[in-house]
py3Dmol code that shows the C-alpha trace and the ligand (Angstrom):
import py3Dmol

protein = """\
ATOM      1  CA  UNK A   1      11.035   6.045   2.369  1.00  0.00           C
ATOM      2  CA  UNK A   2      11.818   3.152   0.419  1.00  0.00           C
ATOM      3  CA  UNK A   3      14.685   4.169  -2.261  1.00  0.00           C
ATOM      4  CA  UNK A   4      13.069   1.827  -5.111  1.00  0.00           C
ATOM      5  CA  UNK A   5       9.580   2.690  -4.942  1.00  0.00           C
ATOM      6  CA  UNK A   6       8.213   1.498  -8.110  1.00  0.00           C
ATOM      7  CA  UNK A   7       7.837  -2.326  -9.524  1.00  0.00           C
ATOM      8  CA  UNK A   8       7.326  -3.247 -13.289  1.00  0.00           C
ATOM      9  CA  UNK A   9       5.636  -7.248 -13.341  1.00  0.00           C
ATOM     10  CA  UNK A  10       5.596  -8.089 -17.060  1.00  0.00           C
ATOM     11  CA  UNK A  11       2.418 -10.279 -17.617  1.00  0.00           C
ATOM     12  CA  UNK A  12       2.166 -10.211 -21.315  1.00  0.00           C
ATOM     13  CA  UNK A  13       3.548 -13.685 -22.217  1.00  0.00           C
ATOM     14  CA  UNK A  14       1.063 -16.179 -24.217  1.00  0.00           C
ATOM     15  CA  UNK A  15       1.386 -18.964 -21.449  1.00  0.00           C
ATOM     16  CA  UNK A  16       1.870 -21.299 -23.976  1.00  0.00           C
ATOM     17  CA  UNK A  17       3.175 -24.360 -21.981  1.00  0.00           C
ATOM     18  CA  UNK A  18      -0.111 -24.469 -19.837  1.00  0.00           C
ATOM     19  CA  UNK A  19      -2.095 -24.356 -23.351  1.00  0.00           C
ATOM     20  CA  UNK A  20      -5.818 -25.110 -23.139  1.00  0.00           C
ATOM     21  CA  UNK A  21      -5.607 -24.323 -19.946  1.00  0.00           C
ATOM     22  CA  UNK A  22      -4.429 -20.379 -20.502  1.00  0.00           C
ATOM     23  CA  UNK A  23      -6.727 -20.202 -23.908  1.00  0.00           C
ATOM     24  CA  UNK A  24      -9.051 -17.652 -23.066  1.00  0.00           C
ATOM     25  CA  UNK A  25      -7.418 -16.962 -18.827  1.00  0.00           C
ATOM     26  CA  UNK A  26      -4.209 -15.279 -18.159  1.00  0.00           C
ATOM     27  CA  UNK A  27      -1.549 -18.060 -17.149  1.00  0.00           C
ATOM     28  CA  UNK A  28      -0.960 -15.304 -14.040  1.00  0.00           C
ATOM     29  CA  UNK A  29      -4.444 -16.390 -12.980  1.00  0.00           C
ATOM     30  CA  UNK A  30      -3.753 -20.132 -12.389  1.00  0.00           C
ATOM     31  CA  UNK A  31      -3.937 -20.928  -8.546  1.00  0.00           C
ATOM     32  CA  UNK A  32      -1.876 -22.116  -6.324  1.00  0.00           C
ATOM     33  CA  UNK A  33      -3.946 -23.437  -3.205  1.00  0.00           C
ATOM     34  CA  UNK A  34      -6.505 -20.322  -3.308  1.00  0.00           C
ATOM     35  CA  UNK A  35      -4.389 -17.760  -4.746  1.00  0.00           C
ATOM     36  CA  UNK A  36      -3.584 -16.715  -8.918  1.00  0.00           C
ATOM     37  CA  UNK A  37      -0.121 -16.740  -9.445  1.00  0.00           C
ATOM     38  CA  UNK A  38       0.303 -13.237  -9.742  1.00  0.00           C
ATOM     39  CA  UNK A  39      -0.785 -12.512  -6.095  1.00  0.00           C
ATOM     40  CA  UNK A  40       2.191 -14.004  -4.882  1.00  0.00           C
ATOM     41  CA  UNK A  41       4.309 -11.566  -6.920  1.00  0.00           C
ATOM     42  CA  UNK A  42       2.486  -8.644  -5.841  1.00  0.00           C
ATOM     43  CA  UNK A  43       2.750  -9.534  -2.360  1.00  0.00           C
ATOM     44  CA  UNK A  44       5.761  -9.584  -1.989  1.00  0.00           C
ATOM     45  CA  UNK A  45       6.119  -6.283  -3.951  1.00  0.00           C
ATOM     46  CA  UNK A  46       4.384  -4.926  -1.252  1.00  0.00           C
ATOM     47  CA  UNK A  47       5.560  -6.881   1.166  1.00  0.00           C
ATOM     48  CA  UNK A  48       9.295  -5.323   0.133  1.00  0.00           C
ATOM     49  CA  UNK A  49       7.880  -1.278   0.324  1.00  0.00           C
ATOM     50  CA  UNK A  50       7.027  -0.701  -2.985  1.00  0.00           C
ATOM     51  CA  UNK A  51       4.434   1.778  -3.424  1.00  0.00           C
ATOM     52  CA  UNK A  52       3.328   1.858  -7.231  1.00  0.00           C
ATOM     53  CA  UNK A  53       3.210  -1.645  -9.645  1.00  0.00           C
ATOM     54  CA  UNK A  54       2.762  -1.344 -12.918  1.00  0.00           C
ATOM     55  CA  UNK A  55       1.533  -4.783 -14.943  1.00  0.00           C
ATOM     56  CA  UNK A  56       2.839  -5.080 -18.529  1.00  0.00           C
ATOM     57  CA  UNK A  57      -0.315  -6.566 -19.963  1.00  0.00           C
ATOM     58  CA  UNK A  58      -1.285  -8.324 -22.502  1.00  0.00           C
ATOM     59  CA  UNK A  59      -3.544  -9.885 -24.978  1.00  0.00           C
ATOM     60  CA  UNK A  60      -6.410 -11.868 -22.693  1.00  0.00           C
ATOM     61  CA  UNK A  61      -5.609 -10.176 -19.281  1.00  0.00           C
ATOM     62  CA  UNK A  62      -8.996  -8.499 -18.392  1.00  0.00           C
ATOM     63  CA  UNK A  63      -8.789 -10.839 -15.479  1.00  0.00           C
ATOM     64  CA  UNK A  64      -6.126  -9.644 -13.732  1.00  0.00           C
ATOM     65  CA  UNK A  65      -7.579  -6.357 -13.451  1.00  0.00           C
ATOM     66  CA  UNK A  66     -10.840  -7.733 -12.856  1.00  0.00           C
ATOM     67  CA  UNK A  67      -8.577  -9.389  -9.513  1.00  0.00           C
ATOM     68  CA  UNK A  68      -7.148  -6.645  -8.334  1.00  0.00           C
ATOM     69  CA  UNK A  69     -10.553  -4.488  -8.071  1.00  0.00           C
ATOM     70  CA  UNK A  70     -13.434  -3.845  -6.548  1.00  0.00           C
ATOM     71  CA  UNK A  71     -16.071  -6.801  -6.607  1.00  0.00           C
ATOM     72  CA  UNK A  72     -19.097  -5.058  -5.484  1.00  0.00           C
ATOM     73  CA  UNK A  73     -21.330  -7.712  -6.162  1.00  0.00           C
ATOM     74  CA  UNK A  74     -18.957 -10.454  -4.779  1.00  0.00           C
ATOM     75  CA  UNK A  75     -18.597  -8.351  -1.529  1.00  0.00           C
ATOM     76  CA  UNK A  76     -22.223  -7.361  -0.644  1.00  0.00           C
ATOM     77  CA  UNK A  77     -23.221 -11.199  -1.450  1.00  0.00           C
ATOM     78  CA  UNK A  78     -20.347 -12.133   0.820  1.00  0.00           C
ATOM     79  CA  UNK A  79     -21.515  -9.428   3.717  1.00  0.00           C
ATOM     80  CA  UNK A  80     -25.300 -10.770   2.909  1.00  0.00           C
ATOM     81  CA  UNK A  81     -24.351 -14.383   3.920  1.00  0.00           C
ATOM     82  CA  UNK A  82     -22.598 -12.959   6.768  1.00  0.00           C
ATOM     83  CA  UNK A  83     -18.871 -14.497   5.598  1.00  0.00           C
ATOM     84  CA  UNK A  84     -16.626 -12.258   7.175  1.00  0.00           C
ATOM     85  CA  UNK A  85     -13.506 -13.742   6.791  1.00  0.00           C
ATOM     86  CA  UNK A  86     -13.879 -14.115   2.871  1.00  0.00           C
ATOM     87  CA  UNK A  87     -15.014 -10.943   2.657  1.00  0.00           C
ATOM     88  CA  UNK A  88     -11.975  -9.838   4.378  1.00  0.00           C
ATOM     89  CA  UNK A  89      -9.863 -11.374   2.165  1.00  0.00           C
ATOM     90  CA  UNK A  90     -11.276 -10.250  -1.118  1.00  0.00           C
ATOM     91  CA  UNK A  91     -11.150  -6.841   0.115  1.00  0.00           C
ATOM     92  CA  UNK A  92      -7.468  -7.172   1.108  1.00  0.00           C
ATOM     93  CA  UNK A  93      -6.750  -8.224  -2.674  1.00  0.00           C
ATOM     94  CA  UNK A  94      -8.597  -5.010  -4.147  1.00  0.00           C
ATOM     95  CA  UNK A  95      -7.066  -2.480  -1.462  1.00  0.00           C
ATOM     96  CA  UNK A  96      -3.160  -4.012  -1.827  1.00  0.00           C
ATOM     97  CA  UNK A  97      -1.413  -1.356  -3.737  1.00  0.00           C
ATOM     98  CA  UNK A  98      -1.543   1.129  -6.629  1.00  0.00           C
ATOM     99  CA  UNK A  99      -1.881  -0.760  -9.798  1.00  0.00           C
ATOM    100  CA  UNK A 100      -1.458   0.535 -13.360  1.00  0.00           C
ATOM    101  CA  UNK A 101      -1.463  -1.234 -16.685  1.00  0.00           C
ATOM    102  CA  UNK A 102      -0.015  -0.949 -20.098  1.00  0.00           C
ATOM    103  CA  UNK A 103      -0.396  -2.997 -23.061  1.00  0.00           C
ATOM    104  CA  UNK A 104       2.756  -4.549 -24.873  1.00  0.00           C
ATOM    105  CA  UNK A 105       1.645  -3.959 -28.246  1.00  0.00           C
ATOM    106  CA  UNK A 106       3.841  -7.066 -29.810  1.00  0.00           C
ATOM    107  CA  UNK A 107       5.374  -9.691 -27.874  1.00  0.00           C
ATOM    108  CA  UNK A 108       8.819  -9.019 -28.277  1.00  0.00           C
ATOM    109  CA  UNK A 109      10.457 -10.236 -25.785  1.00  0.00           C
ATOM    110  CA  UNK A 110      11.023  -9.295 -21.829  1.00  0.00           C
ATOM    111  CA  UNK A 111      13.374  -6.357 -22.897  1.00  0.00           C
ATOM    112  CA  UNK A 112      10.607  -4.899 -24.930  1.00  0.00           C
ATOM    113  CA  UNK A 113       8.173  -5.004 -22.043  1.00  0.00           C
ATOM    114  CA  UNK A 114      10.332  -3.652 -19.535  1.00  0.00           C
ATOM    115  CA  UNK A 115      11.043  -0.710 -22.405  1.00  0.00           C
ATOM    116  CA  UNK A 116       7.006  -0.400 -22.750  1.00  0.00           C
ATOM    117  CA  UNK A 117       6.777   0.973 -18.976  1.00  0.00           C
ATOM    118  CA  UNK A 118       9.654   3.559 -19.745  1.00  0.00           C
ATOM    119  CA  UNK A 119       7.206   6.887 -19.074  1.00  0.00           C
ATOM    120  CA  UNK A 120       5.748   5.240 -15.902  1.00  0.00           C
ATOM    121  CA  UNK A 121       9.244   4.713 -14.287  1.00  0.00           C
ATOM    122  CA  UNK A 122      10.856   8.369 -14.913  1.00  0.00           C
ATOM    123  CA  UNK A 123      14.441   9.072 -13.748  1.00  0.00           C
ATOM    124  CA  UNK A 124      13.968   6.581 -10.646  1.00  0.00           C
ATOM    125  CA  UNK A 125      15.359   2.959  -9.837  1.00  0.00           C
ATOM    126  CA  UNK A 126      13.251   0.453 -10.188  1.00  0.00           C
ATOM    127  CA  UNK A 127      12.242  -3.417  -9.520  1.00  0.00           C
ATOM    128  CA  UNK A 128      11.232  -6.125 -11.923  1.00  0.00           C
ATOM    129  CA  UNK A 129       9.502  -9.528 -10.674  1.00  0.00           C
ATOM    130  CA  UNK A 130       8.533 -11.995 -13.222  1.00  0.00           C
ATOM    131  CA  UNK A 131       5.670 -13.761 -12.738  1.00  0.00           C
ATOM    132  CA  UNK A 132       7.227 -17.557 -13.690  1.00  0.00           C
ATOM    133  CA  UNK A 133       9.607 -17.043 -10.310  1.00  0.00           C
ATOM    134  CA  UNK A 134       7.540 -17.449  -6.773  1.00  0.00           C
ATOM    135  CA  UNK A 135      10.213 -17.220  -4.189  1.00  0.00           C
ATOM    136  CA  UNK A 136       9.026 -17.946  -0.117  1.00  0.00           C
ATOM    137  CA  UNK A 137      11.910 -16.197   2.224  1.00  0.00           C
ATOM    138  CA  UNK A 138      11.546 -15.237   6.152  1.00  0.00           C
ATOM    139  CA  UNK A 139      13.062 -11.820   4.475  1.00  0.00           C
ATOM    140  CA  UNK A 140      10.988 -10.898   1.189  1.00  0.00           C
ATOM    141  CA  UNK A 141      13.325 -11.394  -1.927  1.00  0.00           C
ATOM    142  CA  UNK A 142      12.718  -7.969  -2.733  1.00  0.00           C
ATOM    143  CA  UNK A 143      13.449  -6.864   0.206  1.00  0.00           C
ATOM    144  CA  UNK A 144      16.853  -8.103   0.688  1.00  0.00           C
ATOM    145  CA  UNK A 145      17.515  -6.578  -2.460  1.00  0.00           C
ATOM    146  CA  UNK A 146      16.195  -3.374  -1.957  1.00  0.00           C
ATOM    147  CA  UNK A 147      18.423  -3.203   1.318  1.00  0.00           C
ATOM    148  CA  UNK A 148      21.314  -4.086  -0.580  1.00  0.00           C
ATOM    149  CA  UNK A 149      20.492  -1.384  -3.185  1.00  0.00           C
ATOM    150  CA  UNK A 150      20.479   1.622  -0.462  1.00  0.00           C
ATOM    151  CA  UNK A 151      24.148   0.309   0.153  1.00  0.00           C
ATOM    152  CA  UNK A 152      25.471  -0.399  -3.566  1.00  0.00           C
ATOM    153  CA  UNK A 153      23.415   2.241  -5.432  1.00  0.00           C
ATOM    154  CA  UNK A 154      23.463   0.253  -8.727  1.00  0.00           C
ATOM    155  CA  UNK A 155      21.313  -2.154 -10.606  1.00  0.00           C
ATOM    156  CA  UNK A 156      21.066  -5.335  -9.044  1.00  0.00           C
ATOM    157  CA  UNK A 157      20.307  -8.920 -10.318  1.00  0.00           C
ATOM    158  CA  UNK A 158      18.854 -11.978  -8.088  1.00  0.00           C
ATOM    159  CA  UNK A 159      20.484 -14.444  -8.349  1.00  0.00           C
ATOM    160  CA  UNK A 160      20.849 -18.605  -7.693  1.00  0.00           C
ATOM    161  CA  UNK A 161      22.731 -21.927  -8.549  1.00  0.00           C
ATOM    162  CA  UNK A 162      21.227 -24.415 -10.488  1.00  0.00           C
ATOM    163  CA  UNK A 163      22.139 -27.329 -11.916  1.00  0.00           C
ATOM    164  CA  UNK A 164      24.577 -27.922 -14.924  1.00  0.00           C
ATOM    165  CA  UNK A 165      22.033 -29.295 -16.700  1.00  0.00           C
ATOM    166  CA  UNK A 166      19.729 -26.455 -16.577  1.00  0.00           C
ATOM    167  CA  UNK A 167      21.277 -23.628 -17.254  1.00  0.00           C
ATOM    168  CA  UNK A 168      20.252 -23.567 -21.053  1.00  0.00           C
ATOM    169  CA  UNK A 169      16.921 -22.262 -19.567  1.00  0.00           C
ATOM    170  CA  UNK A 170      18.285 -19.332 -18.085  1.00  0.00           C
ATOM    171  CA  UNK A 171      20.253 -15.937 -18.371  1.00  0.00           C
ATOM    172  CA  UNK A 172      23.625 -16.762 -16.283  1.00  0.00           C
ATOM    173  CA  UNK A 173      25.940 -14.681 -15.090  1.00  0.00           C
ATOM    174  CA  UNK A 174      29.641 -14.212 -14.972  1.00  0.00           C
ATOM    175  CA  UNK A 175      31.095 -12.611 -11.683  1.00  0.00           C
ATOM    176  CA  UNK A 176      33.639 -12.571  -8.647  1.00  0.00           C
ATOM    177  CA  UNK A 177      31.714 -12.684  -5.179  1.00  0.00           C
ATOM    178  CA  UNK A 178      32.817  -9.748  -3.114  1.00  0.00           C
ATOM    179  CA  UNK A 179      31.355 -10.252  -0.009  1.00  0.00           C
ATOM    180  CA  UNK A 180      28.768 -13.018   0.753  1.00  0.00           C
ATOM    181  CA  UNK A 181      26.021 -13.733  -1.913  1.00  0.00           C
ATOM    182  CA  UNK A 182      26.898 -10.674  -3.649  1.00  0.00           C
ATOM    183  CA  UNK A 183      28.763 -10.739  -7.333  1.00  0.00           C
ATOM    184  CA  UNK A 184      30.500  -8.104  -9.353  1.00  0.00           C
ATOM    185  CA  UNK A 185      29.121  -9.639 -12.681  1.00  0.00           C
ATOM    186  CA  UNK A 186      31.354  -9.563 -15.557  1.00  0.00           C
ATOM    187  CA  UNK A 187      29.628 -10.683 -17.968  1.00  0.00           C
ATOM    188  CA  UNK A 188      25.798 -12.109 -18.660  1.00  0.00           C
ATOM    189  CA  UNK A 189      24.330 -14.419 -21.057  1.00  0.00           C
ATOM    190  CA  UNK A 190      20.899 -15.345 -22.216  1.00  0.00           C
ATOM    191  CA  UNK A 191      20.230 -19.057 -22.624  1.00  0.00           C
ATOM    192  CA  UNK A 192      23.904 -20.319 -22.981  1.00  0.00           C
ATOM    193  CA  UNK A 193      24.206 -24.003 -23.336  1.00  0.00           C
ATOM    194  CA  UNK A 194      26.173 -25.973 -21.548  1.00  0.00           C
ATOM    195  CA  UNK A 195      29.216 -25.860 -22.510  1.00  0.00           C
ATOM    196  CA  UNK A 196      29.721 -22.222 -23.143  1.00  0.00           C
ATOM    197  CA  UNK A 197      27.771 -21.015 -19.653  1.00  0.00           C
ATOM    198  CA  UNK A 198      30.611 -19.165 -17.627  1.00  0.00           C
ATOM    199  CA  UNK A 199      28.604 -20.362 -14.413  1.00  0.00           C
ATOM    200  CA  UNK A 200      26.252 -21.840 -13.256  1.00  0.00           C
ATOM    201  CA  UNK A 201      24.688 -18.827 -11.168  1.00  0.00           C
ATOM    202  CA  UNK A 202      21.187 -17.979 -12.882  1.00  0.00           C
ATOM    203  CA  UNK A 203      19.057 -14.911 -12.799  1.00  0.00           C
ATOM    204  CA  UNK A 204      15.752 -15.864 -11.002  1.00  0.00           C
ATOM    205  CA  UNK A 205      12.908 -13.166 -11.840  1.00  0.00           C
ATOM    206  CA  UNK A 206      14.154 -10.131  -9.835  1.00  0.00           C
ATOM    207  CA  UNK A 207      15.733  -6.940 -10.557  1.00  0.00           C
ATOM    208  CA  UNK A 208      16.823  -3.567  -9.615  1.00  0.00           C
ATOM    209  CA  UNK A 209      17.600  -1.232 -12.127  1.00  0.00           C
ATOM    210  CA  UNK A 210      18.269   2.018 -13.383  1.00  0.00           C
ATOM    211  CA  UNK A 211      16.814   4.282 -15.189  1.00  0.00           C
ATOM    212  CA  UNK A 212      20.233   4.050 -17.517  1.00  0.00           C
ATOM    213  CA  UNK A 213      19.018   0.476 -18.955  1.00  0.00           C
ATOM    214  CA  UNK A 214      15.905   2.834 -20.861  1.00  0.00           C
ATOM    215  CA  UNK A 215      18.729   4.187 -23.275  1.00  0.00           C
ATOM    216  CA  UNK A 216      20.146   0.879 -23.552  1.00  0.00           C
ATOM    217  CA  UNK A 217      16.811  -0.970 -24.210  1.00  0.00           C
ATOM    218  CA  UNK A 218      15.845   1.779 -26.895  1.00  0.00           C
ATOM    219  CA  UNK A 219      18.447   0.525 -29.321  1.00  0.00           C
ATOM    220  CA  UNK A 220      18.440  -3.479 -28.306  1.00  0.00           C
ATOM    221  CA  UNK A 221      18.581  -5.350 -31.199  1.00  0.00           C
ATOM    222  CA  UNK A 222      16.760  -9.189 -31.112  1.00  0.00           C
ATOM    223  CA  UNK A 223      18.825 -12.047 -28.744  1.00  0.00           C
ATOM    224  CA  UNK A 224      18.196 -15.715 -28.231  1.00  0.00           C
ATOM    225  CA  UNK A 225      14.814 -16.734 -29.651  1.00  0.00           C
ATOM    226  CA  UNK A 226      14.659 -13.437 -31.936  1.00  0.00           C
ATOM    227  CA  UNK A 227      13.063 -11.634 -28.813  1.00  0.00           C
ATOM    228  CA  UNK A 228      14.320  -8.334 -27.362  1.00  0.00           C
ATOM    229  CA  UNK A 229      16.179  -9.576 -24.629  1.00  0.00           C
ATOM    230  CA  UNK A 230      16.640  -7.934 -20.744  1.00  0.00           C
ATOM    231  CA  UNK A 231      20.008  -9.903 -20.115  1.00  0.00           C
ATOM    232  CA  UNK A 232      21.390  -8.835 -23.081  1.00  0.00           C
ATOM    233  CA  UNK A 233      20.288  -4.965 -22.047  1.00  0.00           C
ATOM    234  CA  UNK A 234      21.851  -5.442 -18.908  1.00  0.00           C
ATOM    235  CA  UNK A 235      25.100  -6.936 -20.415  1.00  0.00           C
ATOM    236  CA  UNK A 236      25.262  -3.391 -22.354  1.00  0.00           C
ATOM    237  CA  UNK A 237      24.615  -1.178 -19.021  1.00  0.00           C
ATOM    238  CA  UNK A 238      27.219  -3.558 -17.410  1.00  0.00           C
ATOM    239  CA  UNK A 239      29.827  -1.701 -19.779  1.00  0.00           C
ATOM    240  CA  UNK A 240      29.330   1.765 -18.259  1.00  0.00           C
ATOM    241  CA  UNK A 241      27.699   1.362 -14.987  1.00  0.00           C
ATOM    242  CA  UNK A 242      27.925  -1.218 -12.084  1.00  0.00           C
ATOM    243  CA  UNK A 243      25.735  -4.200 -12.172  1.00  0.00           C
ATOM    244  CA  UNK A 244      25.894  -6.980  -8.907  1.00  0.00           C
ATOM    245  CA  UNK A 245      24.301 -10.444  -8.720  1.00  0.00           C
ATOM    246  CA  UNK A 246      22.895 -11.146  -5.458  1.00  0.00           C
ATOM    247  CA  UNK A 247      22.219 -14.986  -4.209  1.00  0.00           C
ATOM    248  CA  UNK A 248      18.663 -14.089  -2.272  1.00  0.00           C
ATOM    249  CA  UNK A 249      18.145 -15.945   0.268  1.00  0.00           C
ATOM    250  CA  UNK A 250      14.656 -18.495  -0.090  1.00  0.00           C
ATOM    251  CA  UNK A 251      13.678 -21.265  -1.877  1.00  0.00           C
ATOM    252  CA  UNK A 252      12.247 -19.966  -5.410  1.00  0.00           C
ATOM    253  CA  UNK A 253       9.284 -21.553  -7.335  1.00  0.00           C
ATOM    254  CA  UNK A 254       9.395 -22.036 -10.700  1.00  0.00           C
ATOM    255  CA  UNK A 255       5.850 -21.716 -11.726  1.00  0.00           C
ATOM    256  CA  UNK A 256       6.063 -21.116 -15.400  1.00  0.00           C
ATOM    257  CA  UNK A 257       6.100 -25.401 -16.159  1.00  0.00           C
ATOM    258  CA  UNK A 258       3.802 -27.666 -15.351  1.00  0.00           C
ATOM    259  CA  UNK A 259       6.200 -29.943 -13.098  1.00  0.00           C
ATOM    260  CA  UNK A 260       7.829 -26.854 -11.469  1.00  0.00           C
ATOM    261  CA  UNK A 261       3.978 -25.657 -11.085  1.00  0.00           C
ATOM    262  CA  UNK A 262       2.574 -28.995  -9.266  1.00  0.00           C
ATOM    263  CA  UNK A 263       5.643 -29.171  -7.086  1.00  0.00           C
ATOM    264  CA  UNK A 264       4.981 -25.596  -5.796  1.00  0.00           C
ATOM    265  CA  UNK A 265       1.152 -26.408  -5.310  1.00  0.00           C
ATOM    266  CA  UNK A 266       2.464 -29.849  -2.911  1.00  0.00           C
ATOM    267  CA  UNK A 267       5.004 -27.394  -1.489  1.00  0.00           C
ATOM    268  CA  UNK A 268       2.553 -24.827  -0.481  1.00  0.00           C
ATOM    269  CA  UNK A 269      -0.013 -27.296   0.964  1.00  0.00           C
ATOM    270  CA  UNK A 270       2.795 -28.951   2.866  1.00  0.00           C
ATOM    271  CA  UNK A 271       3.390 -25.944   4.698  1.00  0.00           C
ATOM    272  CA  UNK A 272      -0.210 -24.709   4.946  1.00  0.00           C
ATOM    273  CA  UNK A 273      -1.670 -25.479   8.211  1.00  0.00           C
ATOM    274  CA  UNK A 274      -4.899 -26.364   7.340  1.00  0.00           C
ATOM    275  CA  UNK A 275      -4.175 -28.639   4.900  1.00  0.00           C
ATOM    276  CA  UNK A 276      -0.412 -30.225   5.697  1.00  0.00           C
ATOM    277  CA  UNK A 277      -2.121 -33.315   7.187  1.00  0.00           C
ATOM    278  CA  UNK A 278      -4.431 -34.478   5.046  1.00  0.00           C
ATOM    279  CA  UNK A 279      -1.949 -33.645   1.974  1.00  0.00           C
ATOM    280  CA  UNK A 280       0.551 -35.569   3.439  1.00  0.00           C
ATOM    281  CA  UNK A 281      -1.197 -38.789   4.668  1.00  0.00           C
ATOM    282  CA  UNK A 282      -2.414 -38.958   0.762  1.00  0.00           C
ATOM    283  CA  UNK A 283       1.123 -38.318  -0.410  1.00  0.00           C
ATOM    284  CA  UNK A 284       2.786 -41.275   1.753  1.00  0.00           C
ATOM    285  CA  UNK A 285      -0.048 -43.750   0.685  1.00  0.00           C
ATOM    286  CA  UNK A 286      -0.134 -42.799  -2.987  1.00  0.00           C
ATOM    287  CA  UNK A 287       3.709 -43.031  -2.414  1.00  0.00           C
ATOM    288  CA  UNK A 288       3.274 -46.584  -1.194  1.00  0.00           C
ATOM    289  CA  UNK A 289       1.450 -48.094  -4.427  1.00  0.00           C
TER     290      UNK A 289
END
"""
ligand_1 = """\
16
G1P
C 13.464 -14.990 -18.261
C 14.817 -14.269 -18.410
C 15.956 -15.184 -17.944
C 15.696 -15.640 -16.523
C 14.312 -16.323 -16.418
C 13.987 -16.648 -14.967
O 13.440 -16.051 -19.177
O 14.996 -13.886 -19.755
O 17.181 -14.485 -18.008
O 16.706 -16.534 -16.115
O 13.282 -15.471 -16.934
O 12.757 -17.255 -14.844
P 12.065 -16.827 -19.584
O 11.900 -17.913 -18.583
O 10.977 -15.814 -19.552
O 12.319 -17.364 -20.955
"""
view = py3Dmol.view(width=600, height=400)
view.addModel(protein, "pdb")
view.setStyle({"model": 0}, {"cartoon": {"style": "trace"}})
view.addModel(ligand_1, "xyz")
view.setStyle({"model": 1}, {"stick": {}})
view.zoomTo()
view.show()
């Protein structure tokens, strides 16, 4: 048995930067090639052994669950045309996994959601994937962190370089690398800028944690942008119980911006089958203009 068993995916953010487009849908529902968003993420949940997800919900998000159910209209039309291979595919999206939801009553920030899900997790460790970070690996990101986990025991941050000039748009860490990819972190910070970040090695949208970070998230005050802040949390539990940054290995999506969105969408059809050709005979001529 897997030793982290349960996932919490926080979809409760506004999706503001891919406004009209997330008005009245979830910004976890825009596609890449044929799939929302938020199937990626809870593939590779499963895809890593976890056996219960629980989706931090929002405002808006009837379509999520509407995704990962039953279609019993969709599916007998589907049988009734005789399209077997669609079919097969819808069903594999409603049968995936054990899903539960919760509302986030106020948007107050990642910490808060992760806090919301408190009763679901119990006295177990548990992952986090954020929906903004897509990340393709021969290994599932999760996975190599869950592995590491069953060795370390303590909460465990992914982890990757960027550069200099981004890492005002993430939580960095501090640390000493004690064996390849993996960092005793000192010290974490949400949003530095520039010139105080002590690194340049950013958190990417996966976590293990423990069950200790509840207590710590209970009395979190506000961080950057007045929200309730995970890094800062984490900083806190860093004080009294281990926490390691691990470098996953994989090339990681940002799909939370439009630009990091469309270059995930080229990505993905480069290295689809079906469509690499065609994709990239209109990329080299549109390239030549
Ligand atoms: C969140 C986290 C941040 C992390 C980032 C990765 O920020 O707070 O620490 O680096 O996700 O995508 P957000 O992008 O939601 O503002």
């Amino acid at each position: 048995m897997n030793s982290v068993r349960k996932a919490i995916i926080p979809a409760a953010g506004l999706g503001t930067r891919f406004l009209p487009a997330t008005k009245a849908m979830p910004k976890e529902m825009l596609p890449i090639l044929n799939k929302p968003t938020i199937q990626y993420i809870v593939e590779e949940a499963i895809q890593s052994g976890i056996e219960d997800i629980i989706l931090v919900t929002g405002k808006n998000k009837r379509a999520i669950e509407d995704h990962f159910d039953i279609s019993f209209e969709l599916e007998s039309t589907l049988l009734d045309k005789g399209k077997f291979d669609l079919l097969k595919e819808v069903k594999k999206t409603s049968n995936m996994v054990d899903i539960h939801y919760i509302r986030q009553k106020e948007p107050l920030g990642l910490g808060h959601a992760i806090w919301s899900a408190r009763k679901f997790i119990g006295e177990e460790p548990f992952a986090v994937l954020l929906g903004d970070d897509i990340v393709q690996a021969p290994i599932p990101c999760l996975k190599q962190m869950i592995d590491l986990y069953s060795q370390y025991s303590s909460s465990i941050i992914g982890i990757q370089p960027v550069k200099d000039e981004d890492v005002s748009r993430y939580g960095i860490i501090d640390g000493n690398e004690i064996s390849n990819r993996v960092y005793a972190v000192t010290d974490l910070i949400e949003k530095p800028s520039r010139d105080i970040a002590p690194s340049n090695l950013a958190i990417m949208g996966r976590y293990i944690l423990t069950p200790s970070i509840f207590k710590v998230l209970a009395a979190q005050e506000p961080g950057a942008g007045g929200e309730i802040q995970l890094t800062d949390a984490i900083s806190k539990l860093n004080k009294f119980e281990r926490v390691y940054g691990y470098s996953f290995e994989g090339t990681r999506y940002d799909v939370g911006e439009i630009s990091g969105f469309i270059k995930t969408t080229i990505d993905m059809a480069l290295n689809n089958e079906g469509l690499r050709k065609e994709i990239l005979e209109y990329i080299t001529n549109i390239a030549k203009k």
